[in-house]
Steps between C-alpha positions, in 0.01 A plus 500: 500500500817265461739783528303603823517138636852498403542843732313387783728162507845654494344742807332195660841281484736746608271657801498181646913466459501824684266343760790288599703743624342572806519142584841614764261780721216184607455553860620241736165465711295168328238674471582784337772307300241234352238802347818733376673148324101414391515877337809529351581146372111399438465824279849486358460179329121547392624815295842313413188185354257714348779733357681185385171370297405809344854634364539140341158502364525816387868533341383150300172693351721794401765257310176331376580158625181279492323422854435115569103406571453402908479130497600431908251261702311629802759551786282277714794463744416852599201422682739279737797762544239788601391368846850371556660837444233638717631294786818579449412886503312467823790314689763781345251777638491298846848493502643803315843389649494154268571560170422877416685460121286219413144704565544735191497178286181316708321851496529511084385157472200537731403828313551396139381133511089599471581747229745239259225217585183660385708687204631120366125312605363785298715506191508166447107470539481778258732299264321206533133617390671710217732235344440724159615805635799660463717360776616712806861610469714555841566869383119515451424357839788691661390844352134439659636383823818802516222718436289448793817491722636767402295762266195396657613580871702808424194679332273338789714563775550897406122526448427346845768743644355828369157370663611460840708838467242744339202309616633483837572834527110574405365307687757646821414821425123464431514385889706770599820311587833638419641204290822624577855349227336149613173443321497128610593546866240781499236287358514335849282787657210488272153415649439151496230559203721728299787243593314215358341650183849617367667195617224300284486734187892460478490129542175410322436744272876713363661181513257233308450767228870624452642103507245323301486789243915444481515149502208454237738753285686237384256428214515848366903463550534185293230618247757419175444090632119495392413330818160363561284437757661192676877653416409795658338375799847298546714810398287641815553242758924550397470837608308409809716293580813727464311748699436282782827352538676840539221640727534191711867541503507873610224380796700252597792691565278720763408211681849401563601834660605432910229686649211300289661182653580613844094626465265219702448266287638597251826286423260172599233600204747605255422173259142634467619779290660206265149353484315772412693643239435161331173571464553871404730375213173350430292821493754654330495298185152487473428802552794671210324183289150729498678776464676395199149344343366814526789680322461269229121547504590917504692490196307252311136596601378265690343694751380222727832354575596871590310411817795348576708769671188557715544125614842542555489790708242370693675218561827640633274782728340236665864352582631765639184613710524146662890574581368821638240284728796296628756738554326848422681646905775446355476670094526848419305679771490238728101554512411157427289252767725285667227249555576076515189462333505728239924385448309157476233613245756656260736198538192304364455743210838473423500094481170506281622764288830329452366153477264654172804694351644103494242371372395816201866479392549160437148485307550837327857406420398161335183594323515818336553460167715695253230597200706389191831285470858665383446552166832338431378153607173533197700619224749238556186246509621358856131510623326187539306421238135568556570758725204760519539811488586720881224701587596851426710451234421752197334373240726637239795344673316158534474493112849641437662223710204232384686556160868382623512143424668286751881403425 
């Protein structure tokens, strides 16, 4: 797994150098100039970043140089920058003309802020209500997180590809329309109904099942660490997190493009995408959290927290079918109601559902506990003394350690 995280760094780093070269064909119009410098310097230096991180991490596993624990303080400050950046993005959309090198820069901020917040909050909860753990190391919390940025949305976004191709051809044919080389254009002339049941079973069905069953891989990926329940739910809401920021970051570059902002509208709301990726940062932690609870259940037998992926899944359909009520004319087959009030209803399913991902994540996060401390910290008697016994901690392990005396 190193040498494949080693691989994927070197490719990362030096596909984002290459980026940089077609920094001399940007177009002249501002327009078209702010989404192509957005593209190309906005992609170039997430791969250069994430490539950076991983070879580092990586080369210093393979030369078997230790990893230090994660001791940093909440970023707090974050929660100020976001709606500032946000600001800033809106006036550089109004204006593309302004200062079209600095929106790359504003764009990464406003995309990755959610994700690093609720990835620290939740670490250092975790940390906190396990002080007898083994503590978190960055190449640890960087393998969880790389994974769900990059593993996790590779294997995700092929899956969701082959749907919309071979389903979409089905479903095309099965209503005797020639789907032509363009599947997606093609999916345009489908019935309403037909439109809207594919559109639907891609975005709340293919999608929740193939990203939560990836993201709560992680636990079966890092199975050497003997994680339990509360380190897995954490190693989960890394790879959520990681998931979300690079699906946020390949949206965003969409809704930069010239002819979304020359759209009605559409450069004055740009700051609500900013807004509600927030809160699907959010979903996206807690749901890879379940998932990753019920991987641990899976492989350790604990059937009921299994129920987990069901949650998750559940959790992330009912996201994406209230995107589909807001925006649903303009997704896939463009069959969806373009109705204010039922824009308005999934807008309020969106707030509640983000507003309880909040909330579940910063309980969860801070009150699962990990079953039995690092054996490392009984058998060098640093317990304090009195301390009863974890629940779940064999008894023949109990009594081995019980007969350790204290230094």
């Amino acid at each position: 797994m190193v040498t494949l995280a080693l691989g994927a760094g070197v490719f990362s780093f030096f596909a984002g150098a290459a980026l940089l070269l077609a920094l001399p064909g940007v177009d002249d119009d501002p327009e078209d100039r702010l989404f192509q410098l957005n593209t190309i310097l906005g992609s170039a230096t997430m791969l250069a970043a994430f490539g950076a991180v991983l070879v580092y991490h990586a080369a210093s596993s393979l030369g078997r140089a230790p990893s230090a624990p994660v001791r940093q303080r909440i970023p707090w400050s974050l929660l100020l920058a976001f709606p500032l950046l946000i600001g800033l993005g809106q006036l550089l959309i109004l204006d593309p003309s302004a200062a079209p090198w600095l929106f790359p820069f504003v764009n990464i901020g406003i995309v990755a802020i959610p994700s690093v917040l609720i990835a620290a909050v939740c670490l250092r909860r975790y940390q906190a209500a396990n002080p007898w753990s083994w503590p978190m190391t960055w190449r640890e919390t960087v393998g969880a997180f790389g994974y769900g940025a990059i593993g996790a949305v590779l294997l995700a976004g092929i899956i969701n590809t082959a749907y919309l191709q071979i389903g979409g051809w089905l479903v095309l044919q099965w209503q005797d329309i020639d789907p032509g080389l363009d599947i997606q254009a093609s999916l345009q002339e489908l019935p309403r109904t037909a439109g809207i049941l594919f559109d639907l079973s891609a975005l709340s069905l293919v999608a929740p099942l193939a990203e939560e069953f990836l993201k709560g891989l992680i636990v079966a990926l890092f199975f050497w660490r003997d994680g339990s329940a509360a380190r897995c739910f954490v190693w989960g809401v890394l790879a959520g997190t990681g998931f979300n920021l690079v699906e946020t970051f390949a949206n965003s570059l969409a809704l930069s493009d010239a002819q979304v902002i020359a759209a009605e509208g559409g450069a004055e709301q740009w700051w609500v995408f900013g807004v509600a990726r927030a809160g699907a940062a959010a979903m996206h932690a807690l749901a890879a959290g379940f998932a990753a609870l019920a991987f641990f259940g899976l492989l350790n037998r604990r059937w009921p927290l299994v129920t987990g992926y069901l949650l998750a899944v559940l959790l992330h359909a009912n996201w994406n079918a209230a995107v589909y009520l807001m925006a649903g004319d303009t997704i896939l087959s463009q069959s969806g109601p373009g109705s204010l009030a039922l824009a308005l209803v999934g807008l309020a399913v969106l707030v509640t559902l983000a507003t309880a991902s909040v909330a579940l994540l910063w309980t969860m996060s801070g009150s699962i506990r990990d079953e039995a401390p690092a054996v490392i910290y009984r058998v060098l008697g640093m317990l304090p003394a009195g301390r009863a016994t974890p629940p779940g901690v064999p008894l023949w392990l109990d009594r081995r350690l019980k007969t350790v005396k204290p230094a």
